[in-house]
C-alpha positions in Angstrom: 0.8 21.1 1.8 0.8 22.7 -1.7 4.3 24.4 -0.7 5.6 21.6 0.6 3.9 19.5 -2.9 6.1 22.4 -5.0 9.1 22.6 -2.7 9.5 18.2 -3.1 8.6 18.0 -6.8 11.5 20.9 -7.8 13.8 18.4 -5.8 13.2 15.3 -6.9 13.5 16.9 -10.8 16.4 18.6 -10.0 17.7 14.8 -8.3 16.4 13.0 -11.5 17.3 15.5 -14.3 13.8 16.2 -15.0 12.5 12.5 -15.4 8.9 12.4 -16.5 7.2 9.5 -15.6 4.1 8.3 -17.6 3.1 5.9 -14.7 3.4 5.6 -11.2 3.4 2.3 -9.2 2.8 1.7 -5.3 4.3 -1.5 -4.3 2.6 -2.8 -1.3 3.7 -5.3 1.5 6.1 -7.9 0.2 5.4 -6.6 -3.6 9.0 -4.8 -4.0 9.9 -7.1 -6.5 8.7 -5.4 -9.2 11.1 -2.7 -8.7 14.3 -5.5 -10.1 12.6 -5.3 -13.2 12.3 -1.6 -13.7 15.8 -0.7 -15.4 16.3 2.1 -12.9 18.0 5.9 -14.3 17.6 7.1 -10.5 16.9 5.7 -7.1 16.2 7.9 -4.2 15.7 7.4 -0.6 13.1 8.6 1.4 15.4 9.8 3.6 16.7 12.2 1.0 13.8 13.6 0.2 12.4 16.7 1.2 9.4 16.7 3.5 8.6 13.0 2.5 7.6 10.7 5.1 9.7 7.4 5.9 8.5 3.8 5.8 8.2 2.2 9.5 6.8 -1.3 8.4 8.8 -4.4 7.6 8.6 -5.4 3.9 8.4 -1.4 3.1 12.0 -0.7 1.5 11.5 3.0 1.3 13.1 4.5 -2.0 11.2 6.0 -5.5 12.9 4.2 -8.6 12.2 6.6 -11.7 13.3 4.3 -14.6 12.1 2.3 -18.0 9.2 -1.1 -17.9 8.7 -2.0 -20.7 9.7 0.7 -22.3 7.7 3.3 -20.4 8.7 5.7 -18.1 7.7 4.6 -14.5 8.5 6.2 -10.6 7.4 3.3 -8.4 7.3 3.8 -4.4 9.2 0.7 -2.6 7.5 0.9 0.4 4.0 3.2 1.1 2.7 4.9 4.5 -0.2 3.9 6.4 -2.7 6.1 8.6 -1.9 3.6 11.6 2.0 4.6 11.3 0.9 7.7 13.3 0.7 9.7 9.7 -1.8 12.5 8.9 -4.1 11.0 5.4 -2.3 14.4 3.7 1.2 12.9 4.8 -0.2 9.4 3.6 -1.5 10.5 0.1 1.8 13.0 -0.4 3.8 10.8 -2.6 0.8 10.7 -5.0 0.3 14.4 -4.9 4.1 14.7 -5.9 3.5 11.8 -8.6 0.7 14.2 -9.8 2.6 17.0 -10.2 5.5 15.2 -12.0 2.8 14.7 -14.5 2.3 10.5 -14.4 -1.2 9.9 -16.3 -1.7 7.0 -14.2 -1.5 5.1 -11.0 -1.1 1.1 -10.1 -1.7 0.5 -7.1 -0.6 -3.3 -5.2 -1.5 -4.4 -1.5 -1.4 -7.7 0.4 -4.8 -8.0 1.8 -7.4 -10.8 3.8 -9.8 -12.4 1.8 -13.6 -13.0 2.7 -15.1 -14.0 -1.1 -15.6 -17.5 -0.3 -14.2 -18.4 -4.2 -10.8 -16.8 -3.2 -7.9 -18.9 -2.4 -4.8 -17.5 -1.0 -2.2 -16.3 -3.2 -4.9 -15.5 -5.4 -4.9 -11.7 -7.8 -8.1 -9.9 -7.0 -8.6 -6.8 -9.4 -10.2 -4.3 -7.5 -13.6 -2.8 -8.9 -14.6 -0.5 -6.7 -14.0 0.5 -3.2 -15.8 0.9 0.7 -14.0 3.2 2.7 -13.9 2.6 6.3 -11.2 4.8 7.6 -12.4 7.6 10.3 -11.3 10.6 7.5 -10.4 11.4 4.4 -7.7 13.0 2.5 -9.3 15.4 0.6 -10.9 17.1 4.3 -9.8 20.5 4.9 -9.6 23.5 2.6 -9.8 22.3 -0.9 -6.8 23.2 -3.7 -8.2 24.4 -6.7 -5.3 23.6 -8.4 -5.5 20.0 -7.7 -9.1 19.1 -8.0 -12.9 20.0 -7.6 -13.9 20.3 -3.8 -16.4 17.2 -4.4 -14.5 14.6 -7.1 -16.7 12.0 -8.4 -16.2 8.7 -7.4 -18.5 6.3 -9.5 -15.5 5.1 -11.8 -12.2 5.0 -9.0 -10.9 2.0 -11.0 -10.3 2.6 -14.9 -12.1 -0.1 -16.6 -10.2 -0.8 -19.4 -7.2 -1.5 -17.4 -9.2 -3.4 -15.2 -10.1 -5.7 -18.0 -6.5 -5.7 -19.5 -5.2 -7.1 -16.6 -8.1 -9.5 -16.1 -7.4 -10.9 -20.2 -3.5 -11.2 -19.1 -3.8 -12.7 -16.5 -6.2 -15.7 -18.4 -3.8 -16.0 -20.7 -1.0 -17.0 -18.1 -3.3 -19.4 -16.1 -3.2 -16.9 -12.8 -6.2 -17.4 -10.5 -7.5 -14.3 -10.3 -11.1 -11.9 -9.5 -12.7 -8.7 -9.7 -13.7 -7.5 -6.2 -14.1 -4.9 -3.7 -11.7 -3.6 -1.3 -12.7 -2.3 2.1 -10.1 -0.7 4.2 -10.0 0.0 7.6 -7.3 1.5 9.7 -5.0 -1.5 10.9 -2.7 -2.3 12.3 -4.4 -4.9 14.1 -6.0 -7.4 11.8 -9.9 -8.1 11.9 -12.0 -10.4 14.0 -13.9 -13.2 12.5 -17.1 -11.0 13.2 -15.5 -8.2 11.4 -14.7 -10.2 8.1 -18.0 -11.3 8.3 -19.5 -7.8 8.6 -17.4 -6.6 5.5 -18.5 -9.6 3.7 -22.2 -9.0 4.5 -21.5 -5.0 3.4 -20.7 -5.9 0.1 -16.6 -6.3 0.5 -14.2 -8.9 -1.0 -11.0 -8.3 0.5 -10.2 -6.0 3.2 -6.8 -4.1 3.6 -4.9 -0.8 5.4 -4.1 1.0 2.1 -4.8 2.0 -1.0 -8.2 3.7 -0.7 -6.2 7.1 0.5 -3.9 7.3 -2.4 -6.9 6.2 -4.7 -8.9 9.2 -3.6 -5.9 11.6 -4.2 -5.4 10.4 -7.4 -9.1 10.7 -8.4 -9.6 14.1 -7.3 -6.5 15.1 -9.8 -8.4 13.1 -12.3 -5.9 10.3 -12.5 -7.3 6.9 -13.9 -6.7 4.0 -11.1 -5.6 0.4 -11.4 -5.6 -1.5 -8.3 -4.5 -5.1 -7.5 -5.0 -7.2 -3.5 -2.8 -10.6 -2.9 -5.0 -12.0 -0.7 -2.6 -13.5 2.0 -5.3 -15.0 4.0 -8.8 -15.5 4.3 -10.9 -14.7 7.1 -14.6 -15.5 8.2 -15.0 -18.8 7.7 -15.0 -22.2 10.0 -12.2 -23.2 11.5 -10.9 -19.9 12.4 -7.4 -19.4 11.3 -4.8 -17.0 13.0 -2.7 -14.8 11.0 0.5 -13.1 11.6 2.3 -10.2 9.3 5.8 -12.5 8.3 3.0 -14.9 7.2 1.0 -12.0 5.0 4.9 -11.3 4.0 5.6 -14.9 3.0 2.3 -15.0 0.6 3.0 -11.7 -0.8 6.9 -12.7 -2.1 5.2 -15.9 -3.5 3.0 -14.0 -5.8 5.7 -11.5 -6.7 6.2 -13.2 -10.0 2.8 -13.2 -11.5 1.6 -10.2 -10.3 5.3 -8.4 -12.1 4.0 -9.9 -15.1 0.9 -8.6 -15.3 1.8 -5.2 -14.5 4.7 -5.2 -17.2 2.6 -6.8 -19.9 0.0 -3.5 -18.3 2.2 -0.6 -18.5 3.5 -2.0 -22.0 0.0 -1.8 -23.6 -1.8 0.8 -21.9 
């Protein structure tokens, strides 16, 4: 993986003219609409790229955009991989190990996820504190690379405070609904049973997603401070029961597009 890590990363330079991005953004389901704002130098599609997976899920564009938000350099992924694509966790977490060693400082991370927090409403921002991972394995198993981090990276602090409560502050000011909780991921693709969202709400979890935790690890391990943000697109554990499909999780998502851009622009400019 670390030959194939070097073999992208001369590529993509090469393709971008040696663009060095200072952030780098994962766009989760139906949250690509962050990418208009970006005033893109260079756009490339997955396709293109060497050794990078492609995107199989509806709502998942596929394509890095290195360019300028608010006048920082970003590369955002349009479009992520999940474990439950068929993927390997190394060939889920690559992009970030290539973000790593174009040399972004930090990572924002987006996903649409359900909701158990009984004071959650849907369409609501929930800033993710801390994390419960409930995936069968881990990215960082196998033989550890030196270069890229200890063999045992803490994981006490996996979400940067400070931009935690930046985003918290901006979003106040702009009158978004929006929480600090904790994001539980499990594999997908199917989504959970009223006795599972129960369960994770009884462990300690807020929302519950397929994502994020993978490329959170990665990034931690490189010692890469972590912003992450859910939608939650529906709520799940409570009385009546209420079925969910994934053009509904798709329809939320697009409808918080706006505010969430915001926030992350009025982010990236003051971080």
């Amino acid at each position: 993986m670390l030959a194939k890590t070097i073999a992208t990363t001369e590529y993509i330079r090469s393709a971008t003219e040696n663009f060095q991005p200072e952030f780098g953004i994962v766009l989760g389901s139906g949250l690509g609409g962050l990418a208009k704002e970006i005033q893109s130098a260079f756009t490339l599609d997955y396709h293109d790229i060497p050794n990078f997976p492609v995107s199989t899920v509806k709502g998942h564009s596929g394509k890095l955009i290195f360019g300028s938000l608010n006048g920082k350099h970003v590369v955002a992924m349009q479009g992520r991989f999940h474990f439950y694509e068929g993927y390997s966790m190394q060939e889920v977490t690559f992009p970030i190990r290539v973000f790593i060693a174009l040399g972004i400082r930090k990572l924002l991370v987006s996903n649409a996820a359900g909701g158990m927090n009984p004071d959650f409403k849907i369409g609501d921002l929930v800033f993710i504190n801390d994390h419960i991972n409930l995936m069968p394995t881990n990215p960082l198993i196998g033989k550890n690379v030196d270069e890229w981090g200890p063999r045992f990276p803490d994981m006490s602090e996996s979400y940067e405070p400070t931009m935690l409560q930046l985003a918290k502050k901006i979003a106040d000011e702009h009158g978004v609904r929006s929480h600090f909780g904790v994001y539980a991921s499990l594999t997908g693709p199917c989504f959970e049973t009223p006795a599972e969202y129960r369960w994770l709400r009884t462990i300690g979890a807020d929302v519950v997603g397929m994502s994020t935790v993978p490329e959170v690890i990665v990034a931690r391990h490189a010692g890469i401070p972590c912003f992450g943000v859910s939608v939650v697109t529906d709520l799940g554990g409570f009385e009546p029961i209420q079925k969910v499909s994934h053009e509904e999780v798709l329809e939320v998502a697009h409808a918080s597009e706006k505010k969430l851009t915001r926030i992350i622009k009025e982010m990236v400019a003051l971080c």
